[in-house]
DSSP file (Angstrom, degrees, kcal/mol; ACC not computed):
  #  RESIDUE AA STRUCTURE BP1 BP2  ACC     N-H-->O    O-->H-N    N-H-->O    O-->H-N    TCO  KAPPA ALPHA  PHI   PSI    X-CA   Y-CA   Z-CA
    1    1 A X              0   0    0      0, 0.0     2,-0.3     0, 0.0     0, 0.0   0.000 360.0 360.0 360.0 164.6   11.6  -10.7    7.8
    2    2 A X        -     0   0    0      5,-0.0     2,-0.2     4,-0.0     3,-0.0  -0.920 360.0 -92.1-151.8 172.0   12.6   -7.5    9.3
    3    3 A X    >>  -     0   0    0     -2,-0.3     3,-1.0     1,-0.1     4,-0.6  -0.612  50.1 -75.9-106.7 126.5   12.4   -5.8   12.5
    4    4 A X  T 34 S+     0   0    0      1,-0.3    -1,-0.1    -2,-0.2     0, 0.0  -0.185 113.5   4.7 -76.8 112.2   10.0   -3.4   14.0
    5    5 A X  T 34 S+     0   0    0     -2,-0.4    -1,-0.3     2,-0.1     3,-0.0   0.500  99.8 100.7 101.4  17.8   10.5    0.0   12.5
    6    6 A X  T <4  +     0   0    0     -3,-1.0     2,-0.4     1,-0.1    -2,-0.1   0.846  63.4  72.0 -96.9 -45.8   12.9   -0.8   10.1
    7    7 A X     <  +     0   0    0     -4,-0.6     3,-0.1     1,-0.1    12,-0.1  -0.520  43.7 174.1 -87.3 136.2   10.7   -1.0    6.8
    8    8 A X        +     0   0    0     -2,-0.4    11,-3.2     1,-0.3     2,-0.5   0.713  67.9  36.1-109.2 -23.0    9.5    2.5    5.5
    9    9 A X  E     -A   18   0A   0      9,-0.2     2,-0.4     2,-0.0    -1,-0.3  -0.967  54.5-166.1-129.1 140.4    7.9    0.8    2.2
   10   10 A X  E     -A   17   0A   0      7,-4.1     7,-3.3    -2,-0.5     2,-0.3  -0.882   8.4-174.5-134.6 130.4    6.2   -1.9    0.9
   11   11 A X  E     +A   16   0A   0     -2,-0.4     2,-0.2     5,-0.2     5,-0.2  -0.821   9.2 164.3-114.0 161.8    5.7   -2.8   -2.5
   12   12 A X        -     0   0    0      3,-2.8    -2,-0.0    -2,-0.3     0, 0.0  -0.803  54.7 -96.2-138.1 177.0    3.8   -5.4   -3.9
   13   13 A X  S    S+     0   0    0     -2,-0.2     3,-0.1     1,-0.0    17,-0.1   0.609 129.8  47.4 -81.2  -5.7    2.4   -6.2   -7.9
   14   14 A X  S    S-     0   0    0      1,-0.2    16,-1.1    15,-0.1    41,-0.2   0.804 124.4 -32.1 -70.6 -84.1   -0.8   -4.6   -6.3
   15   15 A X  E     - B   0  29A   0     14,-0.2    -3,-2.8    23,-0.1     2,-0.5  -0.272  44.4-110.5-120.9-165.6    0.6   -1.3   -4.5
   16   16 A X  E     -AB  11  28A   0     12,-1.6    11,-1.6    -5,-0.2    12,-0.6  -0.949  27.9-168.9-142.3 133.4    2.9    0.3   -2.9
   17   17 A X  E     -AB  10  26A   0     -7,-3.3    -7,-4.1    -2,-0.5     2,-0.5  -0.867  13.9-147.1-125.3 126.6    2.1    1.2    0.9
   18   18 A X  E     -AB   9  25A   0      7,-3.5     7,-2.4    -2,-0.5     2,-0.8  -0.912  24.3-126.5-109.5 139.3    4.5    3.7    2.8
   19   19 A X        +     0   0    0    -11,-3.2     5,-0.1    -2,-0.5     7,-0.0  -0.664  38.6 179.1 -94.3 112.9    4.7    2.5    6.7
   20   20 A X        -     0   0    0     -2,-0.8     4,-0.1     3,-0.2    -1,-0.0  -0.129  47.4-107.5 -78.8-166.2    3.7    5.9    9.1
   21   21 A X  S    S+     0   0    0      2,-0.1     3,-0.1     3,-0.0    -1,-0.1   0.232 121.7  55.8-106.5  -0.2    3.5    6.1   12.5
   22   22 A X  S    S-     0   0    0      1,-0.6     2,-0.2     0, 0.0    -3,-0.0   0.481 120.3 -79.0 -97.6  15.7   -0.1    6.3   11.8
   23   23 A X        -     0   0    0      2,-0.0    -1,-0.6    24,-0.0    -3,-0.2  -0.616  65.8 -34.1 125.9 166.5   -0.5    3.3   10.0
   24   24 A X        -     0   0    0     21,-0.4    23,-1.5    -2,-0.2     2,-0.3  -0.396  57.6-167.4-139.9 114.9    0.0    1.6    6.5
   25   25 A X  E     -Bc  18  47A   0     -7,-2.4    -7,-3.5    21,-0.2     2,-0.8  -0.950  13.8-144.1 -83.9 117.9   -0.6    4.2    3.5
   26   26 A X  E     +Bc  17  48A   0     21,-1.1    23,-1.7    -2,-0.3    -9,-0.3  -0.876  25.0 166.8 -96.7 121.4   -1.1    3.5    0.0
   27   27 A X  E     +     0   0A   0    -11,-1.6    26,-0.4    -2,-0.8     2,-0.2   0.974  66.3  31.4 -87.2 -62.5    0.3    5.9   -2.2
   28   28 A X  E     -B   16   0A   0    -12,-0.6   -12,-1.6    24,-0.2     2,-0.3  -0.351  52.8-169.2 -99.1 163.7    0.1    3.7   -5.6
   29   29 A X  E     -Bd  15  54A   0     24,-1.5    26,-1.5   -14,-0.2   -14,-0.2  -0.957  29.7-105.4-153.4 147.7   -1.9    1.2   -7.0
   30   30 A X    >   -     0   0    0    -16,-1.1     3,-1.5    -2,-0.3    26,-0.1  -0.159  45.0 -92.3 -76.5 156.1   -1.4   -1.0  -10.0
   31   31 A X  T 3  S+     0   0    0     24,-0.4    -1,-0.1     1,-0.3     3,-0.1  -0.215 109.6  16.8 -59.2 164.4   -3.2   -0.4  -13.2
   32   32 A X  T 3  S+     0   0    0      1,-0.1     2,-0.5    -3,-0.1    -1,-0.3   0.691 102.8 107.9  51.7  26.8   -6.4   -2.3  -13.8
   33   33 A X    <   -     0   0    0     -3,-1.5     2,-0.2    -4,-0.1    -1,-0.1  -0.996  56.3-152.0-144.4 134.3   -6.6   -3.0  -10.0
   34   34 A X     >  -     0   0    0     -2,-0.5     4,-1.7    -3,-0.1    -4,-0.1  -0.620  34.8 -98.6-104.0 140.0   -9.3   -1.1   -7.6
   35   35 A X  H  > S+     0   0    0     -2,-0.2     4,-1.3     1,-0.2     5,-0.3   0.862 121.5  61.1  -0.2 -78.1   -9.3   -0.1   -3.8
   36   36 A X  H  > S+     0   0    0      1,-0.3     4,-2.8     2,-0.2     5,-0.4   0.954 100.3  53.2 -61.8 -45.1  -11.5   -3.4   -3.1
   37   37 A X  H  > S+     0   0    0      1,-0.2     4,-2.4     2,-0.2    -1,-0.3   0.966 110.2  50.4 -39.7 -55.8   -8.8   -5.7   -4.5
   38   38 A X  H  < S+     0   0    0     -4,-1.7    -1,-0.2    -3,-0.3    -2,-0.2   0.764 110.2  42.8 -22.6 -72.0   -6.7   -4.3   -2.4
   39   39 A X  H >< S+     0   0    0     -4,-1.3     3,-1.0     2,-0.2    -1,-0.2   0.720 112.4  53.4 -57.2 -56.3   -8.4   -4.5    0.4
   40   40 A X  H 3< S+     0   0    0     -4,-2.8    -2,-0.3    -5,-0.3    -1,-0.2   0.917 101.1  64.6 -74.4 -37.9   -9.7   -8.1   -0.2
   41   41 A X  T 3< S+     0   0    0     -4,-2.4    -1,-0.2    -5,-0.4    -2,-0.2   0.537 109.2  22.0 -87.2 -26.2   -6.2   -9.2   -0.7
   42   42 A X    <   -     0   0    0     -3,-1.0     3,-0.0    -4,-0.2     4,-0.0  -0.482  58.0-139.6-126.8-169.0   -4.5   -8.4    3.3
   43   43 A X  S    S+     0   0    0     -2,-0.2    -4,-0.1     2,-0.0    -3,-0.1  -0.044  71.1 115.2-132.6   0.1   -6.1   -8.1    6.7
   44   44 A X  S    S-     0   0    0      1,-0.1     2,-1.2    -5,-0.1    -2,-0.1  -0.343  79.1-110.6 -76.7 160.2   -3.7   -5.2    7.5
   45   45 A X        -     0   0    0    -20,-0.0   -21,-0.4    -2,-0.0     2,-0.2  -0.794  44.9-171.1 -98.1  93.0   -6.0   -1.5    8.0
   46   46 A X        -     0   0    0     -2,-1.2   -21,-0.2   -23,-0.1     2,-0.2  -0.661  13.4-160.1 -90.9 161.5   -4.8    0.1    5.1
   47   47 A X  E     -c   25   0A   0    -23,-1.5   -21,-1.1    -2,-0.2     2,-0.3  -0.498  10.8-143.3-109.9 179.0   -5.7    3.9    4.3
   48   48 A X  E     -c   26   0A   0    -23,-0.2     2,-0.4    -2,-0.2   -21,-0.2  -0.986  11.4-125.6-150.7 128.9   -5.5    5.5    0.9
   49   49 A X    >   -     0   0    0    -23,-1.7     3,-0.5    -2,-0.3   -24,-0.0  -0.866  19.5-121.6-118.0 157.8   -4.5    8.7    0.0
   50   50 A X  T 3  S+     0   0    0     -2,-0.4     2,-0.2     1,-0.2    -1,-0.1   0.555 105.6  50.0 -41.0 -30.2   -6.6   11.0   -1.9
   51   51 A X  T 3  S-     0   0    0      2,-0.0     2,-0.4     0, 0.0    -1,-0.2  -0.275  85.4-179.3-112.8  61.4   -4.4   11.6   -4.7
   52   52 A X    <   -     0   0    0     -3,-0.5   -24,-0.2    -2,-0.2   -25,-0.1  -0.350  13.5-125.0 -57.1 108.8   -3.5    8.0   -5.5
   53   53 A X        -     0   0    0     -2,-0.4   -24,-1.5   -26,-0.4     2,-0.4   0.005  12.8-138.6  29.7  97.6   -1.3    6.7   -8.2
   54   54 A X  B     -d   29   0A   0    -26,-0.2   -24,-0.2   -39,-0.0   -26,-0.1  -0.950  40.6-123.6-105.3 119.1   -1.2    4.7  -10.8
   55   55 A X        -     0   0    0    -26,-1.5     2,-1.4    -2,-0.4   -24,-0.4  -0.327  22.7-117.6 -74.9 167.7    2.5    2.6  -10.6
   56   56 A X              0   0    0      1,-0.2    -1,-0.1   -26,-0.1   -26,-0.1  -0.762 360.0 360.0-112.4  85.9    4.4    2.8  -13.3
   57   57 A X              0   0    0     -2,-1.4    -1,-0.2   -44,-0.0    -2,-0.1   0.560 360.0 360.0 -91.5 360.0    4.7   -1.0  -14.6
């Protein structure tokens, strides 16, 4: 666990989400894995930016 303001990324073997001050970004996403996975997988309000990623596994 960590402390509020502390974490700037999280990655996971879906994506990788950079923490804003407006709220949890995903810059990547893992191959063979869609948006909706994503999505279905947390409860957190993630956003997506337009020129998304594919990580490099």
């Amino acid at each position: 666990m960590t402390a509020v303001g502390v974490v700037d990324m999280i990655v996971t073997e879906m994506c990788v989400i950079e923490v804003t001050k407006d709220g949890l970004l995903v810059t990547e996403i893992a191959p063979e894995t869609t948006k909706e996975e994503v999505l279905a997988a947390t409860q957190a309000d993630l956003k997506f930016v337009d020129d998304l990623k594919v990580m490099n596994v």
